[in-house]
LODOVO-587042 format. One record per residue (C-alpha): residue in three letters; x, y, z. Coordinates in steps of 0.05 Angstrom, whole numbers, padded with zeros to 5 digits, always signed. Layout:
BEGIN
AlaXYZ
...
***
This chain:
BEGIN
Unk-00391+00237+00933
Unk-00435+00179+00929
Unk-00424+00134+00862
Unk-00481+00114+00833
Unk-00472+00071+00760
Unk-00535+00121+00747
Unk-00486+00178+00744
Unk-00448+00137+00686
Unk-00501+00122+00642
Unk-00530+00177+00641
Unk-00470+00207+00607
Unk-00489+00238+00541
Unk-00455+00224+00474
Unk-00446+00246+00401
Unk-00424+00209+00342
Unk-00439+00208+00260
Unk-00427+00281+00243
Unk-00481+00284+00173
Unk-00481+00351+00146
Unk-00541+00386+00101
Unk-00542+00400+00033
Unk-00534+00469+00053
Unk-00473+00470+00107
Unk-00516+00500+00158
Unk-00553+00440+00198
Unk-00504+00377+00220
Unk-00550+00317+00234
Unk-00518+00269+00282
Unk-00532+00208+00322
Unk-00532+00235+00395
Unk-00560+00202+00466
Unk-00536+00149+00524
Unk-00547+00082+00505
Unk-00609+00093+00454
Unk-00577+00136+00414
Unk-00630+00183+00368
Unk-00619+00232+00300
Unk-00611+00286+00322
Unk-00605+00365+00281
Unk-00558+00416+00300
Unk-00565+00484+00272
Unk-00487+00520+00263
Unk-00516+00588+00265
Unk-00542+00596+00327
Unk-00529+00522+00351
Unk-00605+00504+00378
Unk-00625+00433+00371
Unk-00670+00381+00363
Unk-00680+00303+00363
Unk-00710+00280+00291
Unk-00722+00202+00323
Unk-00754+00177+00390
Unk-00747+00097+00379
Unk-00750+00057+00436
Unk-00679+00020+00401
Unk-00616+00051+00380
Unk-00604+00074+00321
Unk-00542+00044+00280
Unk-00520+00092+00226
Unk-00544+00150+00189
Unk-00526+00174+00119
Unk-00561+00235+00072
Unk-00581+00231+00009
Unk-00536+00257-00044
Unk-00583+00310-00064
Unk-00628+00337-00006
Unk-00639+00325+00066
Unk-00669+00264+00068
Unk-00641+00215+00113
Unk-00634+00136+00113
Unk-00619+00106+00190
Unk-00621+00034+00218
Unk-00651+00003+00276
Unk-00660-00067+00303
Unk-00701-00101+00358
Unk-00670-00113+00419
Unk-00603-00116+00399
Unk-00614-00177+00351
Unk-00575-00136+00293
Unk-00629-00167+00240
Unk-00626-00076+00221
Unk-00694-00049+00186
Unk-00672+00008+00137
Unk-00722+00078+00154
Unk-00722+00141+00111
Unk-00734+00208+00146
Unk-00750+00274+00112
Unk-00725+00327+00167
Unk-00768+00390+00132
Unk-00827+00347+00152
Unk-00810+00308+00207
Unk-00840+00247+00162
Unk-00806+00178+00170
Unk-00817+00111+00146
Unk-00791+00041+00145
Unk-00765+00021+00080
Unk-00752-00050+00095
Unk-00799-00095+00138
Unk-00767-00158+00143
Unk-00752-00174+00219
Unk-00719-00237+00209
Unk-00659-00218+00155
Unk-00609-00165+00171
Unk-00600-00100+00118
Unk-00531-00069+00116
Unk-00535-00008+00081
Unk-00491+00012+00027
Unk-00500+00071-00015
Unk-00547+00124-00046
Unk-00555+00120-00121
Unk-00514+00188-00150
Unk-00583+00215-00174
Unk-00618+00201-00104
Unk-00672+00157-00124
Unk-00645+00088-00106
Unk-00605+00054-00050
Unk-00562-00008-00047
Unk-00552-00057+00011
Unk-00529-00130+00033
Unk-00591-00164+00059
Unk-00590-00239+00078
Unk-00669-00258+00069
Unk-00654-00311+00016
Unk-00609-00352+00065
Unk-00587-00332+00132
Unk-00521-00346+00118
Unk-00516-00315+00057
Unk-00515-00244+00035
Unk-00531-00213-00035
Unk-00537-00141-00064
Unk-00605-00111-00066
Unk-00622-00044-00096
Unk-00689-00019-00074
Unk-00725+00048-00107
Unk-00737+00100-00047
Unk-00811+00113-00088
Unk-00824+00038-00085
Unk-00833+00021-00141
Unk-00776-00027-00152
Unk-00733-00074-00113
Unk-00682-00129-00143
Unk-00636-00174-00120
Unk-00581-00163-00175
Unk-00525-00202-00144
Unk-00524-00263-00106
Unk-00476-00267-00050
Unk-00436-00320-00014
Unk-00424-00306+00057
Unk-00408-00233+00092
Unk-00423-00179+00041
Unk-00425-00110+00050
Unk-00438-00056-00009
Unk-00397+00000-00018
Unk-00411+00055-00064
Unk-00446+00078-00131
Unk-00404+00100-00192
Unk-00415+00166-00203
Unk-00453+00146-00265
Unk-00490+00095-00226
Unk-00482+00036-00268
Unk-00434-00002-00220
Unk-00423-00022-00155
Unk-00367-00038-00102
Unk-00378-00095-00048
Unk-00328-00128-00002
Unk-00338-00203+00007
Unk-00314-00211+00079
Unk-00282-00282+00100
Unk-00243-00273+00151
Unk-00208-00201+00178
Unk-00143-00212+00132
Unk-00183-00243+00074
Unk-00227-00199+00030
Unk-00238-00185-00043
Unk-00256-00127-00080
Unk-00311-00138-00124
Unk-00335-00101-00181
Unk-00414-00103-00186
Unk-00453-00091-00255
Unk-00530-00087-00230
Unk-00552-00095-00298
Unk-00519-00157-00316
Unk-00520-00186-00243
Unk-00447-00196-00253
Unk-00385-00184-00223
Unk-00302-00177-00224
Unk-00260-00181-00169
Unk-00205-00139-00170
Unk-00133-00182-00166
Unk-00092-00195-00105
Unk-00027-00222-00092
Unk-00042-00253-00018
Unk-00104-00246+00023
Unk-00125-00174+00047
Unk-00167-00124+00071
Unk-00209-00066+00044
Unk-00245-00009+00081
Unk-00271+00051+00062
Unk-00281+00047-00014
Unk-00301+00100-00058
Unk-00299+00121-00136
Unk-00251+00160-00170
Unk-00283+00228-00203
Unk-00280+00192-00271
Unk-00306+00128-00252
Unk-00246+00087-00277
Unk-00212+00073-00210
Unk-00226+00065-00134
Unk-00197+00097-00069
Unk-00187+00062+00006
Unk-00151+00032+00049
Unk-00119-00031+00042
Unk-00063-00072+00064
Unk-00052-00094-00012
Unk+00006-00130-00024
Unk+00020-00168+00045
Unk+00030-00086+00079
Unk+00035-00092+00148
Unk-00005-00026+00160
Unk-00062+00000+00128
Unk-00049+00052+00075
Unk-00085+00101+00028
Unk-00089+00068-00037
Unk-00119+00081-00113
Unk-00139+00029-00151
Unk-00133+00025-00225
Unk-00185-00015-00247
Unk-00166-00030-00313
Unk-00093-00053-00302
Unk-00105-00083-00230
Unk-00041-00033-00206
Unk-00051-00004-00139
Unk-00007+00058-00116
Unk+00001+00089-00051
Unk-00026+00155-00032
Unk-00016+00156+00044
Unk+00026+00109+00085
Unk+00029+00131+00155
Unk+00101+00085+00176
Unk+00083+00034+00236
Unk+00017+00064+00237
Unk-00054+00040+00200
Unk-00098+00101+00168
Unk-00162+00087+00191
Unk-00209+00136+00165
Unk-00208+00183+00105
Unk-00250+00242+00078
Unk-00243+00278+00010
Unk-00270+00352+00002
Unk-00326+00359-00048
Unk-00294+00388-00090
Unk-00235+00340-00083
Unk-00179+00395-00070
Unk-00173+00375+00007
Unk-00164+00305+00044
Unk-00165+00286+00116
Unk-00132+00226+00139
Unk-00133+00191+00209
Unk-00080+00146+00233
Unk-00082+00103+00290
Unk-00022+00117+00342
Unk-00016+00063+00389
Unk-00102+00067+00407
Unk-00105+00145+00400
Unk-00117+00178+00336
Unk-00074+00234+00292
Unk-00121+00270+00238
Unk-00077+00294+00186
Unk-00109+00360+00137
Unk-00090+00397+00074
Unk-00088+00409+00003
Unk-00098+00337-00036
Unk-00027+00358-00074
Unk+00013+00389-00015
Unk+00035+00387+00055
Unk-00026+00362+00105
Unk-00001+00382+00180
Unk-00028+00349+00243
Unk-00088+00379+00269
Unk-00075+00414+00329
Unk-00130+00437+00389
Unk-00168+00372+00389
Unk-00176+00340+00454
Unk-00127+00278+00462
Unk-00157+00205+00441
Unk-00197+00167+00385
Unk-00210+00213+00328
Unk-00265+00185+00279
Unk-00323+00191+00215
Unk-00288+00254+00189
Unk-00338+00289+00142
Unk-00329+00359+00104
Unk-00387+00410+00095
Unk-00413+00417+00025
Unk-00368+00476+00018
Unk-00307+00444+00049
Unk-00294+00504+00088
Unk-00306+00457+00157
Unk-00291+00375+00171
Unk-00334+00358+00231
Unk-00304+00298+00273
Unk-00328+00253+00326
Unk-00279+00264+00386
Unk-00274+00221+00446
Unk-00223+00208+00496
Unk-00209+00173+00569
Unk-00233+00234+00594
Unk-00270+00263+00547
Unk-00343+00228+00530
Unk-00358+00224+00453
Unk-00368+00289+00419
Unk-00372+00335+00354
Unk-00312+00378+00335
Unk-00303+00421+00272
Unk-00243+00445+00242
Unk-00241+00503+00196
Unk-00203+00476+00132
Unk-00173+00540+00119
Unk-00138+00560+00178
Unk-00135+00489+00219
Unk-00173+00518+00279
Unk-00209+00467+00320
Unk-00274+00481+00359
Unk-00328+00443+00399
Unk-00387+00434+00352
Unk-00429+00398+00413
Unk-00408+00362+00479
Unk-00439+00335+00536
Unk-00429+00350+00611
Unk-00413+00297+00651
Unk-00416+00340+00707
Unk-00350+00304+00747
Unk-00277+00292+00729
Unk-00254+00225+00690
Unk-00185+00191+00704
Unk-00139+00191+00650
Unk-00105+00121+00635
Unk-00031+00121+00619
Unk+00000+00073+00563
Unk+00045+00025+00589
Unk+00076-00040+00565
Unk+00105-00108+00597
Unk+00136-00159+00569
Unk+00122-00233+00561
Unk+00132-00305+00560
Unk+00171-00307+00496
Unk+00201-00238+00500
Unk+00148-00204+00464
Unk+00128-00130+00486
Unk+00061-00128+00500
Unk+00019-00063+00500
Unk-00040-00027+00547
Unk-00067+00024+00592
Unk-00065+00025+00665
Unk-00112+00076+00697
Unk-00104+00084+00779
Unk-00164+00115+00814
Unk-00158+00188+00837
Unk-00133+00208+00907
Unk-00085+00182+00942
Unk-00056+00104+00935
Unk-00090+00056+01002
Unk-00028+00029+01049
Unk-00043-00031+01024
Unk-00049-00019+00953
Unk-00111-00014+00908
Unk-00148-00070+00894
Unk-00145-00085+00803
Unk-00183-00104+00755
Unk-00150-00129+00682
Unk-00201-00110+00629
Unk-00191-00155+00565
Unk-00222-00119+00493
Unk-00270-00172+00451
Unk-00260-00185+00382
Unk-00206-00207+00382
Unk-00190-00174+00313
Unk-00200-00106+00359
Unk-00157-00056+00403
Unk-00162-00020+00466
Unk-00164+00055+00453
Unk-00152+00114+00479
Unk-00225+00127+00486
Unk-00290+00143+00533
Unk-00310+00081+00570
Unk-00364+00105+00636
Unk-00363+00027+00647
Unk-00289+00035+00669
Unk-00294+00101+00698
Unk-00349+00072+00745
Unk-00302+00022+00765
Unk-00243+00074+00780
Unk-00293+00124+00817
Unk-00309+00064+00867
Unk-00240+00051+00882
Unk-00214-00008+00835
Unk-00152+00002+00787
Unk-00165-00026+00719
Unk-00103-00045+00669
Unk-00142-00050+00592
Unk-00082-00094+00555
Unk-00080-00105+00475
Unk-00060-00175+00479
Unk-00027-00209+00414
Unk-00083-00215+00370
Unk-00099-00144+00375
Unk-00104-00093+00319
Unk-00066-00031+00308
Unk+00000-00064+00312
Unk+00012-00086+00249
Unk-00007-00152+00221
Unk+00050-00198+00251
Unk+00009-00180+00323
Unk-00058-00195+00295
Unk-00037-00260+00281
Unk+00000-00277+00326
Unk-00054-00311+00369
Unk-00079-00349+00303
Unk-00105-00426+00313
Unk-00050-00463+00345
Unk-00025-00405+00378
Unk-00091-00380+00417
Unk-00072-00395+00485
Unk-00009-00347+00482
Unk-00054-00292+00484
Unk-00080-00319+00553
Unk-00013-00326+00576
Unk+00000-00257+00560
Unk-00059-00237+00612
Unk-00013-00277+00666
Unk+00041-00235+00651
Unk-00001-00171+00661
Unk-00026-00205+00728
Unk+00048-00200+00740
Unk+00067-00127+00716
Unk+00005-00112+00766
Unk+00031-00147+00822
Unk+00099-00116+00818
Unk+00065-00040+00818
Unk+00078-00003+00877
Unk+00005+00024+00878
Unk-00026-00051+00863
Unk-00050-00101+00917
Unk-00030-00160+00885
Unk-00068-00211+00924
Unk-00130-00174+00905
Unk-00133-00174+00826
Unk-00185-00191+00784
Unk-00202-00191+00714
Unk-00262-00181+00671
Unk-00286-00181+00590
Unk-00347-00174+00536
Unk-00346-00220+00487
Unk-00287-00256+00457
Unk-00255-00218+00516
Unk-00303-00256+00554
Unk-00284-00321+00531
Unk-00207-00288+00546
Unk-00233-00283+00625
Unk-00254-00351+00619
Unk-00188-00386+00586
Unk-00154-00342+00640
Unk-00178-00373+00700
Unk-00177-00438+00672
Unk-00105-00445+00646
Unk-00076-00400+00697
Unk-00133-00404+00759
Unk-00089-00388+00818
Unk-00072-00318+00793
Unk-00145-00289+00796
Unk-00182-00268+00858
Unk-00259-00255+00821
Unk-00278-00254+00747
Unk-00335-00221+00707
Unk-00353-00259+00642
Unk-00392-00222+00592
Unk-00429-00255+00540
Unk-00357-00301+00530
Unk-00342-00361+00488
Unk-00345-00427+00532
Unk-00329-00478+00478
Unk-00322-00465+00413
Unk-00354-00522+00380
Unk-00412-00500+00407
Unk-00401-00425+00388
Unk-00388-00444+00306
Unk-00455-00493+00313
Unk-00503-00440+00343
Unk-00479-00378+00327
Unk-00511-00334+00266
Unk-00504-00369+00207
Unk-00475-00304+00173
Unk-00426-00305+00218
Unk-00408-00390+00218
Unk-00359-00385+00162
Unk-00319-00326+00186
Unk-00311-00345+00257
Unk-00283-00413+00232
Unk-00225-00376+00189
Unk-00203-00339+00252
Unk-00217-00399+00300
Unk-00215-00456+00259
Unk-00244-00525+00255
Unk-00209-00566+00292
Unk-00237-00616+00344
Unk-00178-00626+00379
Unk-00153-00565+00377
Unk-00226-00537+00416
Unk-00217-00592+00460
Unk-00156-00564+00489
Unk-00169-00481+00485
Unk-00244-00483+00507
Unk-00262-00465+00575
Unk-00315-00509+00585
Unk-00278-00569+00576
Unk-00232-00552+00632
Unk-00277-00517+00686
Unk-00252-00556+00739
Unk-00197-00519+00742
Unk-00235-00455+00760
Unk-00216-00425+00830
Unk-00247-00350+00820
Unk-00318-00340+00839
Unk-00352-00318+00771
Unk-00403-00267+00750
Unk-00433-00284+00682
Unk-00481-00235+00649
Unk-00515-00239+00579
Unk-00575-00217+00541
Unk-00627-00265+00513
Unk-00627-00234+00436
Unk-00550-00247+00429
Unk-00533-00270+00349
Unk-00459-00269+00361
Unk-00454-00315+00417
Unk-00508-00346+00438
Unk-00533-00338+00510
Unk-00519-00427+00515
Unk-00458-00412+00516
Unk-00463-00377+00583
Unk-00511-00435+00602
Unk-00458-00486+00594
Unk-00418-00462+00643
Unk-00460-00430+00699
Unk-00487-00503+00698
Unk-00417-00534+00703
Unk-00402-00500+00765
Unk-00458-00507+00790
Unk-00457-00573+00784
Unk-00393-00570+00820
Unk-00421-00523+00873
Unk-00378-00472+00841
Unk-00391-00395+00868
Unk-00424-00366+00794
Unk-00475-00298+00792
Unk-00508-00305+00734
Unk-00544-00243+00709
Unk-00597-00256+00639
Unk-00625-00199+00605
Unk-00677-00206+00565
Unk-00683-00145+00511
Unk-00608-00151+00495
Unk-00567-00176+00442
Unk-00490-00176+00439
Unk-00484-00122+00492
Unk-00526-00078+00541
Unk-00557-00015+00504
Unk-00605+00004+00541
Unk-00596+00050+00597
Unk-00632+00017+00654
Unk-00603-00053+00631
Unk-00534-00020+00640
Unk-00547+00005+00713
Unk-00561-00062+00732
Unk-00499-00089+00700
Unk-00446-00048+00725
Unk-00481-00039+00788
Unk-00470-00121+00793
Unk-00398-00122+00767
Unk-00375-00064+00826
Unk-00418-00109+00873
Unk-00386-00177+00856
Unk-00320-00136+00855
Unk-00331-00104+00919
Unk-00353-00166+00957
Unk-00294-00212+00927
Unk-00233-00161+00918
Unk-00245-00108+00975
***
């Protein structure tokens, strides 16, 4: 069968499982790159798309108290995300915010339906603050001013207050306590620096539910917060694990939790006050957005594994029987990756998933790819990727490693490439070079490695610090020197970046690329789009032009409706289309 990256893209997907006031339509996001809003009727499961923008659309969410729905869309990928309201009885949609330039995070509905709240940065590009806008129009005011990352969490069920998480680096957030009508706020107490997701009111309004890691926890857990005395007690704790994601039925007698099992997902269901079994039936991999009908008698999932592109399952609450709600077809079989681990320069064990292509192993061996995750406060998971299954169909094996620095290992790993220590994750990727080039089913004189991102930046610090070791390399939208990066990058984002990175000239002398590209050995394939806010496309610039001025081999591939990533579908054929090319020519 002839591959075509075609075939891949094309591959349909469904995510953001919204259900009706009445139980019996879910609304979803659903499509292959631009995803749309799409309705899904239970009964007799026809559908429809709600949306036909020429972007993707972000996020959806339904008003408490009818159908109407708010979504988000940007331009190009630039993330500066316009808020639109869409009736579906109608078919009637409009924008709600018209400010191109500033980015609008949305937060919550008001209980009563007529108001929403968001983190908007149109004051100062760096600097978020709380906005609550009337859906009628009548009113919008800024009733807190922000300082840095913000993002708005819920309504109290009276709607007098607000939550908001004031983000300054992944470990270090506080949980603030919004009064609209005073345009004041409290910040709940910590002990040492720590993170928040998920946040929602208790039924009386005097406490708060999430997840946290309060207390210096190496996991996330399942927490409720008492607001008045600052205690915080554990609901859920899931040992060596993080919970991820958490629903509670409507009528607050059922919760779902999800736990994160070494990059595949457990979802967890029962009574609120007794035993909550494993879900069995669902297809094996990342299990996410859990929502329950207005009746609670179903939680719909998003589902998506190595082999199994993104899709809707529903689980009867009742009985615990699992069921496709809507899948795609993809129409061919996928490989399925299998976890494996190796162990490093100073002894520690480091974790990934090596996926071989299908059919029978070359004489020689098969030619490898190591596939490094952005972030890098992110993880590898047991989930979809066509990009990767394009590269398996064609021939090349691909190991997808959770260097130190990666989440879902408890907080010792995350930090563990922190400042000082960044360069040990790269020397972890030398070590997986190695676990490759002992397999019996590996070429090792033909491996190469790839990454979006801070992955990118990964590919880069690979072949500079350990050049010998890599055949080819595909840079995505990477870091090349971090002084640059904190300078140029979104001012939102300026602050953050320098508590995970740091500020410290010497130390960016010595860990960014740029400054050592000399050493590069690997022909290089850069590719990144012109409406990046994350990373800039100079910093691609700066070093295609330093090998070239070297008469370095370097593809470099620009695309020009594209932010931090390639959404749309025929940007995406050309992409991977260029990556098997540069692959094929170098490693084959």
């Amino acid at each position: 069968m002839t591959v075509s990256a075609q075939d891949f893209v094309a591959i349909g997907a469904a995510t953001t499982p919204v259900f009706s006031a009445d139980g019996q339509t879910l609304f979803h996001l659903r499509g292959a790159g631009l995803p749309q809003v799409w309705a899904l009727d239970l009964r007799t499961g026809a559908d429809h798309a709600l949306t036909a923008h020429d972007e993707r659309v972000a996020f959806l969410r339904r008003a408490p108290n009818d159908d109407r729905l708010i979504y988000g869309i940007d331009r190009g990928g630039d993330e500066r995300q316009q808020l639109w309201l869409l009736d579906p009885a109608t078919g009637a949609q409009r924008p709600l915010t018209d400010a191109p330039a500033s980015i609008h995070d949305f937060g919550a509905f008001s209980p009563d339906g007529t108001r929403i709240a968001y983190a908007a940065n149109d004051r100062d590009p760096a600097h978020f603050d709380i906005v609550i806008q009337a859906l009628d129009g009548t009113a919008i005011r800024r009733v807190w001013q922000g300082s840095g990352l913000l993002s708005v969490g819920a309504f109290a069920p009276d709607g007098s207050l607000l939550t908001a998480i004031a983000d300054r680096g992944f470990t270090d957030q506080s949980l603030l306590i919004v009064d609209p009508a005073l345009g004041a706020a409290t910040v709940f107490p910590r002990p040492v620096p720590t993170r928040y997701q998920s946040i929602r009111w208790a039924a009386d309004g005097t406490g708060l539910c999430g997840l946290t890691d309060h207390g210096g926890a190496d996991f996330l857990y399942l927490a409720a917060f008492d607001l008045a005395t600052g205690l915080v007690e554990t609901l859920f704790a899931a040992p060596g694990r993080d919970v991820e994601a958490w629903a509670l039925s409507p009528d607050r007698a059922r919760l779902a939790t999800i736990e994160n099992a070494g990059g595949a997902s457990l979802l967890r269901l029962g009574p609120v006050n007794g035993p909550r079994p494993l879900v069995a039936g669902l297809p094996a991999g990342v299990i996410s957005e859990p929502a329950f009908s207005p009746d609670g008698s179903l939680l719909a999932v998003a589902v998506s594994g190595p082999d199994i592109p993104p899709a809707l399952w529903g689980i009867a609450t009742a009985t615990g029987a699992a069921r496709p709600l809507w899948a795609p077809d993809p129409s061919r079989d996928f490989v399925v990756p299998t976890e494996v681990r190796w162990t490093s320069f100073d002894g520690r064990e480091i974790p990934g998933f090596l996926a071989l292509p299908a059919g029978p192993t070359p004489a020689r061996g098969h030619p490898a790819i190591v596939w490094v995750h952005g972030g890098p406060e992110a993880q590898t998971r047991a989930n979809f990727r066509p990009d990767i299954q394009a590269l398996l169909a064609r021939g090349f094996a691909v190991l997808m490693p959770n260097v130190r620095g990666s989440t879902g290992y408890g907080r010792d790993y995350f930090a563990a490439d922190d400042r000082d220590k960044r360069l040990d994750a790269t020397t972890d990727l030398a070590h997986a070079h190695a676990f490759l080039a002992a397999h019996p089913a590996i070429d090792a004189t033909r491996i190469g490695i790839m990454g979006q991102s801070y992955g990118g930046y990964m590919v880069l610090s690979a072949i500079t610090e350990h050049p010998a070791l890599w055949r080819a390399a595909v840079n995505f939208y990477g870091i090349a020197d971090f002084t640059t990066l904190l300078a140029t990058t979104g001012p939102w984002r300026r602050a953050q970046r320098a508590y995970e990175y740091g500020d410290d000239p010497t130390l960016f002398a010595r860990i960014s690329p740029l400054r050592r590209a000399e050493q590069i050995r690997a022909p290089l394939l850069v590719l990144h789009g012109h409406r990046d806010p994350r990373v800039p496309i100079t910093e691609s610039e700066q070093i295609v032009a330093a090998l070239r001025a070297r008469q370095h081999r370097v593809d470099y591939l620009t695309f020009d409706d594209a932010g931090h990533g390639f959404i749309r579908p025929n940007d995406r054929v050309r992409a991977w289309d260029a990556v098997a090319r540069f692959f094929h020519e170098h490693l084959c």
